[in-house]
Structures are given as structure tokens and as C-alpha cells.
N, C-alpha and C positions, 0 to 999 in steps of 0.2 A: 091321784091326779098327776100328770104329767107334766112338765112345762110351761107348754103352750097351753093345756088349759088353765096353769095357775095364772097364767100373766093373764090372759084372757080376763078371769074375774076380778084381777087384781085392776083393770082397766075399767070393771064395771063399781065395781068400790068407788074410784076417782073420781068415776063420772055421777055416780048418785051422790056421793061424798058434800056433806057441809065445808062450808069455810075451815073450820077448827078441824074435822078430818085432815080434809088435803093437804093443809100446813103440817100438821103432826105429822101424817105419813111423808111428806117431802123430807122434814128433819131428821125421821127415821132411816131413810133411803141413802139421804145426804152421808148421814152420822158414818152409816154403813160402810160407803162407798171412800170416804175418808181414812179407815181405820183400815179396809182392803188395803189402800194404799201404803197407808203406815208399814203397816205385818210384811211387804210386800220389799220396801225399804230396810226393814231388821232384817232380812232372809238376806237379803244383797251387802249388808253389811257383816251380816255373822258369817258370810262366804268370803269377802274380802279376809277379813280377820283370820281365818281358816288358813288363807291363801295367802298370809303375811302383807298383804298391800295395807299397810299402817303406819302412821307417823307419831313422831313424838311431838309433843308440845314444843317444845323449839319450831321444830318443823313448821308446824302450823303456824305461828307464832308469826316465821318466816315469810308463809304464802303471803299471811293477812296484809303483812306488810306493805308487800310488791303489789298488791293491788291498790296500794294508795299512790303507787307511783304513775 
């Protein structure tokens, strides 16, 4: 099955879907779409890291500061 036909039945699930489907699967999608995010953020960080843009605890320490200013 390709794409478009998976979304296609994934669309017909929904719609015949009970109450307790459509919620699980929203949480499932949710959950997914959350942790893309995450993985997404580690990749961008372990490239900063890579790429020395890092501070030390002082540093930060620092920022936190100046933003109560």
C-alpha cells in the first residue's frame, strides 16, 4: 500500500471509529508526533555539541540571570 492509500483508510478507521478508538488513536498520533519533535531537538543539539557551540554552567548560570533583569 502506498501513502495515499494508507492515509485514505486510516481516514476510514476515524470515521467509523468509536469514541475510545479516536481518542487512542489521537494519543497515538499525538504521542508520535511529540517524540518526532524531541529526536528532532537531540539531532540539533548533538550537532551544536559537535560544533562546540556549548556553555558552561556558569555561563548559563549567567544568562538565567540577565533575564530577570
Amino acid at each position: 500500500m502506498n501513502t495515499l492509500e494508507l492515509k485514505q483508510e486510516l481516514h476510514e478507521f476515524i470515521n467509523e471509529g468509536d469514541e475510545k478508538f479516536v481518542k487512542m488513536f489521537y494519543e497515538m498520533a499525538k504521542a508520535y508526533s511529540i517524540q518526532l519533535e524531541k529526536d528532532q531537538m537531540i539531532a540539533e543539539s548533538e550537532d551544536d555539541i559537535k560544533a562546540g557551540k556549548i556553555h558552561s554552567q556558569i555561563e548559563v548560570q549567567k544568562i538565567i540571570e540577565s533575564w530577570k533583569e
